[in-house]
C-alpha positions in Angstrom: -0.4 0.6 37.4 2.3 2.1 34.9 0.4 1.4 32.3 -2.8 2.5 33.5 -1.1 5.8 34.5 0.7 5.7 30.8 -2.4 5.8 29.2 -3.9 8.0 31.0 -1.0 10.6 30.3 -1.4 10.0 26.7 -5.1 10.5 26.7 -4.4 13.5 28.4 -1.8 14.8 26.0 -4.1 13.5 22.7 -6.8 16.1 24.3 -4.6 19.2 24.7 -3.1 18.7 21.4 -6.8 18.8 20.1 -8.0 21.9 21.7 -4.6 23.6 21.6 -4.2 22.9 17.8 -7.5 25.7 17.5 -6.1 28.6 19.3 -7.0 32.1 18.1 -4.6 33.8 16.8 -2.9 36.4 18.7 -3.4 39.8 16.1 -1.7 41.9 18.2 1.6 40.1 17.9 4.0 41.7 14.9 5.1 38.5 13.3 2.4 36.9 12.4 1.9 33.8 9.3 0.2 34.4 6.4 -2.7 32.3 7.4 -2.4 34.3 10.6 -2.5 37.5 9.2 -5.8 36.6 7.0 -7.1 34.7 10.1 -6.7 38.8 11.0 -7.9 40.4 8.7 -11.1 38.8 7.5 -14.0 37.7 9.5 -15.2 35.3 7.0 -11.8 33.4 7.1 -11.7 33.6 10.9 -15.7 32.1 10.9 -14.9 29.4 8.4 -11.7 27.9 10.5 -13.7 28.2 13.6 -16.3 25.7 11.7 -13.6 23.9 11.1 -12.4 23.5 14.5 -16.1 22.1 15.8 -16.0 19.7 12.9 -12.4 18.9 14.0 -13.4 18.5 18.0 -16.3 16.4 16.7 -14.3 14.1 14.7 -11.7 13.9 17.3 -14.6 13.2 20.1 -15.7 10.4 17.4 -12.7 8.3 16.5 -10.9 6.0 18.1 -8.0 6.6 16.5 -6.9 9.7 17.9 -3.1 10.0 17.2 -4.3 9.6 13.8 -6.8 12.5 13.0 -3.9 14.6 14.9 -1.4 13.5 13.0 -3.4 13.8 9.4 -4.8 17.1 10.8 -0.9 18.6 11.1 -0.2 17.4 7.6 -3.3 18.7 6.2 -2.4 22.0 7.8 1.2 22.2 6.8 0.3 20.8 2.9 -3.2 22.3 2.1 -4.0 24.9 4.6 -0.3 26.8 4.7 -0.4 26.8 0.5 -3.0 29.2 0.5 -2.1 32.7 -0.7 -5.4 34.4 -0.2 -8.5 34.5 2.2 -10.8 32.6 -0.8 -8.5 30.2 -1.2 -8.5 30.0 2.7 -12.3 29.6 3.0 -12.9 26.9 0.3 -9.7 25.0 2.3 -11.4 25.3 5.7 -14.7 24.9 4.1 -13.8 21.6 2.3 -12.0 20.2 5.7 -14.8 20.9 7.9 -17.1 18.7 5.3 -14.6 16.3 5.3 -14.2 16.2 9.4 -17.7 15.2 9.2 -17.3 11.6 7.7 -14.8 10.7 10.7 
């Protein structure tokens, strides 16, 4: 039974991580990232990472490996999205992700 409930726990913890990793950001607040603060500020930055998230979800919904697509999905964001210095830069990332998502 504890290991059924353990499992279950972590299943539940894999699938929050997934749709909590997506949030919008909040605009209003004053200390904003920089990828918050072009999430902001341009519509076709804010479209392209919302792509992203679908291909994400998909992938996620795919694999059966999920601690790993989290895992490589925080690196990616802390190595490759967070280097970006401008919304074009930000597009192309999201861009290339979401076609990458799309192999899982």
């Amino acid at each position: 039974m504890k290991f059924r409930l353990g499992q279950l726990l972590l299943g539940a913890a894999l699938t929050l991580g997934a749709a909590l990793a997506y949030a919008v950001p909040d605009c209003s607040k004053p200390n904003k990232t920089k990828v918050e603060w072009m999430l902001c500020s341009s519509d076709k930055a804010a479209a392209a990472e919302q792509i992203m998230a679908a291909a994400f979800r998909a992938a996620f919904n795919r694999v059966q490996d999920r601690e790993a697509l989290l895992k490589e999905q925080e690196e990616w964001l802390r190595d490759v999205r967070d280097a970006c210095n401008d919304v074009p830069c930000l597009v192309k990332t999201f861009r290339d992700r979401a076609s990458a998502l799309e192999t899982y």
